[in-house]
N, C-alpha and C positions, 0 to 999 in steps of 0.2 A: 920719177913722178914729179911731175912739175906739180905747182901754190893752184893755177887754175884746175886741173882734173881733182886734187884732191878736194879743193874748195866745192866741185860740182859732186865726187861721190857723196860728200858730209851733208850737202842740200836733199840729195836723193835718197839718203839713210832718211834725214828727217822727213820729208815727205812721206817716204814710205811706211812710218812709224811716227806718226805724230800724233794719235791717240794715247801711244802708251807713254811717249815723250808729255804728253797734256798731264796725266797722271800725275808724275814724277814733279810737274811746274806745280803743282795745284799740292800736293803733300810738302813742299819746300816751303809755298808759302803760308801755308797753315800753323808749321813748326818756327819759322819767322815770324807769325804773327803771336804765336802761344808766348815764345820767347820775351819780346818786344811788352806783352802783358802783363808777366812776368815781373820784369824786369821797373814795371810803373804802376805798379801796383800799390804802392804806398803815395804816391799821387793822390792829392786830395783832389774829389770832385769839388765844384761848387766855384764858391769866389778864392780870387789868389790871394794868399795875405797879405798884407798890407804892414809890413815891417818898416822900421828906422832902418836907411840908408847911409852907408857915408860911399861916396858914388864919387869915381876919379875920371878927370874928363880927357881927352887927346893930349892937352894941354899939361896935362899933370896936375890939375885944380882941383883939390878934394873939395865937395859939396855935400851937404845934410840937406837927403831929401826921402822922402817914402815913395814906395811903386804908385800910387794912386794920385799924388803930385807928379812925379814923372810922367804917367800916362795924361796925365791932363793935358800938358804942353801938347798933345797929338791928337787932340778934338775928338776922342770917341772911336777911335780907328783902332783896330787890333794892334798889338805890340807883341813883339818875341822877347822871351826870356831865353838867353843860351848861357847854362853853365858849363863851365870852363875850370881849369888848372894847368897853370903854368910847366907842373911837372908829367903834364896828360900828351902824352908823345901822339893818339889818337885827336886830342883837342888841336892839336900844331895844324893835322895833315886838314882839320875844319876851320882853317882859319881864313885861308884865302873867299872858301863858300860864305863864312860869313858876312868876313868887309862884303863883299856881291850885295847882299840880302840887306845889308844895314843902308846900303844907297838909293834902295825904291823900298824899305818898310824899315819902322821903327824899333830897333834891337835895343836891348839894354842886357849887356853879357854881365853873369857873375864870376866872379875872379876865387872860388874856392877854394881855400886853403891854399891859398900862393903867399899869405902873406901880410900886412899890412900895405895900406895906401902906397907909399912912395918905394915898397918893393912892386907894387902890381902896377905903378906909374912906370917903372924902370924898365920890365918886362915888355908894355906895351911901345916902350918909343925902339925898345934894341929889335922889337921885333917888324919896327914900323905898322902896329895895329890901330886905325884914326878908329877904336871903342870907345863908347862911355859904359864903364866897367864898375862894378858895385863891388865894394869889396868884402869877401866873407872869410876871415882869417880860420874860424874855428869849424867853418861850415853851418851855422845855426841858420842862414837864410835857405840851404840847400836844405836844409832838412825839415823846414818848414812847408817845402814845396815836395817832399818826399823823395829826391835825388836825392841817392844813396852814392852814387858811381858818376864818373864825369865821362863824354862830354854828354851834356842832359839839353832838351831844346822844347821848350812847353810856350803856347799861342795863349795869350791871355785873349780873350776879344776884347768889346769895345763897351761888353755890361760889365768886366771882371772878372768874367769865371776862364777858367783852365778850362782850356783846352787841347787837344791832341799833342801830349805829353811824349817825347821817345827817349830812352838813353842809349847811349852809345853811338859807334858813327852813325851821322846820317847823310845825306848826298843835300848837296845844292837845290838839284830838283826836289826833291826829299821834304826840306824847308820850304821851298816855295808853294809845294800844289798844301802842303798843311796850312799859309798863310790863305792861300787861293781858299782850302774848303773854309774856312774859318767868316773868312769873309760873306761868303756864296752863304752858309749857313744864316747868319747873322743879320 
């Protein structure tokens, strides 16, 4: 059996059953979506907080700054918060999506429980990551934002409130159409 005839039965199964195949898409994403709920539920609505910083640049340059000064340098435009761990073998396989997403929108990733500054400077050059990375040695900025689990990816907009909050992997597209509605919303 040749790649094309089997390719063309597997079309014809679906066709021929694509209602009950509907079912099965639509129960999958319901249980992915209860999950994902789940899962952000300790997520504060409302405004993000507004914590002390000490925030490591490309460069290796630790700076003291708070999210609401950060976000200022970006004139009111949504910014993503992506938490992160160096020891988060799931946060590794998000890191290429990230750099992407930090080139056309404003990231500011947190470095949870990786460590101090010039461990989570050291991190990002071995790993050639150009983040500016916050660093949360004991997790108290993660748990302020209710990320319990890495990797976490929440859309501040451009009033301050959280928005569309998910942990664990998310896809490139994932992040994008979240910055897209966040925007389109706002």
């Amino acid at each position: 059996m040749t790649f094309a005839s089997l390719t063309s039965r597997l079309w014809a199964h679906l066709r021929a059953r694509w209602r009950s195949h509907l079912g099965h898409l639509v129960i999958v994403a319901v249980v992915l979506a209860g999950v994902q709920l789940w899962q952000t539920r300790h997520v504060p609505a409302g405004p993000a907080p507004d914590l002390a910083l000490a925030v490591v640049n490309p460069e290796g340059q630790v700076l003291a700054t708070t999210l609401s000064a950060w976000r200022a340098a970006y004139l009111g435009q949504p910014v993503v918060l992506h938490f992160w761990a160096e020891w988060c073998p799931i946060c590794r396989t998000e890191e290429h999506s990230v750099t992407r997403l930090g080139r056309d929108v404003p990231v500011l990733t947190v470095a949870m429980q990786s460590g101090e500054a010039a461990q989570v400077a050291r991190v990002m050059r071995l790993r050639g990551l150009p983040w500016v990375a916050a660093v949360d040695p004991k997790g108290e900025v993660a748990r302020a934002y209710g990320i319990q689990a890495v990797p976490g990816f929440v859309v501040v907009d451009r009033d301050g409130q959280i928005r569309t909050p998910t942990v664990g992997y998310t896809t490139e597209l994932g992040m994008r159409l979240r910055g897209w509605w966040v925007r389109l919303l706002g």
